[in-house]
N, C-alpha and C positions, 0 to 999 in steps of 0.2 A: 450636176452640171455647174452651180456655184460655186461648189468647194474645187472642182479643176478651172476654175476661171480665176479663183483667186490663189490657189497654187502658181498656177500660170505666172500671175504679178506678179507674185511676191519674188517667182525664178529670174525675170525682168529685170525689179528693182534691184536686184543682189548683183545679175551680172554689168547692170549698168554701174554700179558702185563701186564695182571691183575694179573694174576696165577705169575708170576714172581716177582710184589711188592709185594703180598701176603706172597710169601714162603720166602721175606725178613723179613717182619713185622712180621711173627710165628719166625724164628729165631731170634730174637734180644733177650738179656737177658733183664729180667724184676728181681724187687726188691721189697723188700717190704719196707712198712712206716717204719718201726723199723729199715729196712736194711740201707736207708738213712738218718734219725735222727742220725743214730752211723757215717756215714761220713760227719757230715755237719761240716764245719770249716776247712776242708781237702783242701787244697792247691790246689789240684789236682783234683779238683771236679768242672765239671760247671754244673751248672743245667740251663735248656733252656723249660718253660713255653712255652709250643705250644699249650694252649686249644682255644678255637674257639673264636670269639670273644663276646659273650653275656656271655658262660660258663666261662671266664676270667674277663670282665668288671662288671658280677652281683656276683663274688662270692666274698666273707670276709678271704677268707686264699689264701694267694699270701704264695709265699715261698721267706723267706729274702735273698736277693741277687741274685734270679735268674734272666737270661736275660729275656726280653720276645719277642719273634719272630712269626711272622705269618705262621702259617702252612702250608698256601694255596700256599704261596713263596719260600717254602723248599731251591730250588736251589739258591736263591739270598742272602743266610745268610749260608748257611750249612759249607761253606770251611772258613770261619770266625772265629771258633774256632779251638783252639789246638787239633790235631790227639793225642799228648802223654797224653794228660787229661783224664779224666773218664770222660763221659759226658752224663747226664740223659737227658731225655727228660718227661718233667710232662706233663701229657695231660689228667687225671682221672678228 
């Protein structure tokens, strides 16, 4: 009976976790290719390359000047850029 009570939680905390990055990643503003081609060269603009690593290392259009950071890492690079930048994250 314990061990299904704390299956139970643990089924809980996971889907309340989820449901919670989720309704972060449906809110964030998204752009289109045209939207950032008109702000590239923008001072104020960082662009941060976060596709996986084959979808990064096999593809032929890198975007000039972006950083590239591992996704899976999120927390060990994210406070590393400037909060007053505009900051893309490319990940198509």
């Amino acid at each position: 009976m314990k061990k299904r009570l704390l299956i139970a939680t643990l089924i809980i905390f996971f889907l309340v976790g989820a449901s919670m990055i989720l309704a972060k990643s449906v809110d964030a503003p998204r752009m289109t290719k045209d939207e950032l081609k008109g702000m590239l060269g923008n001072p104020d603009l960082v662009i941060v390359d976060v596709r996986y690593g084959k979808d990064w290392t096999d593809s032929d259009l890198k975007i000039k000047g972006a950083a590239r950071e591992d996704p899976k890492v999120f927390e060990s690079w994210a406070n590393k850029y400037p909060k007053n930048k505009t900051i893309v994250l490319y990940c198509a």
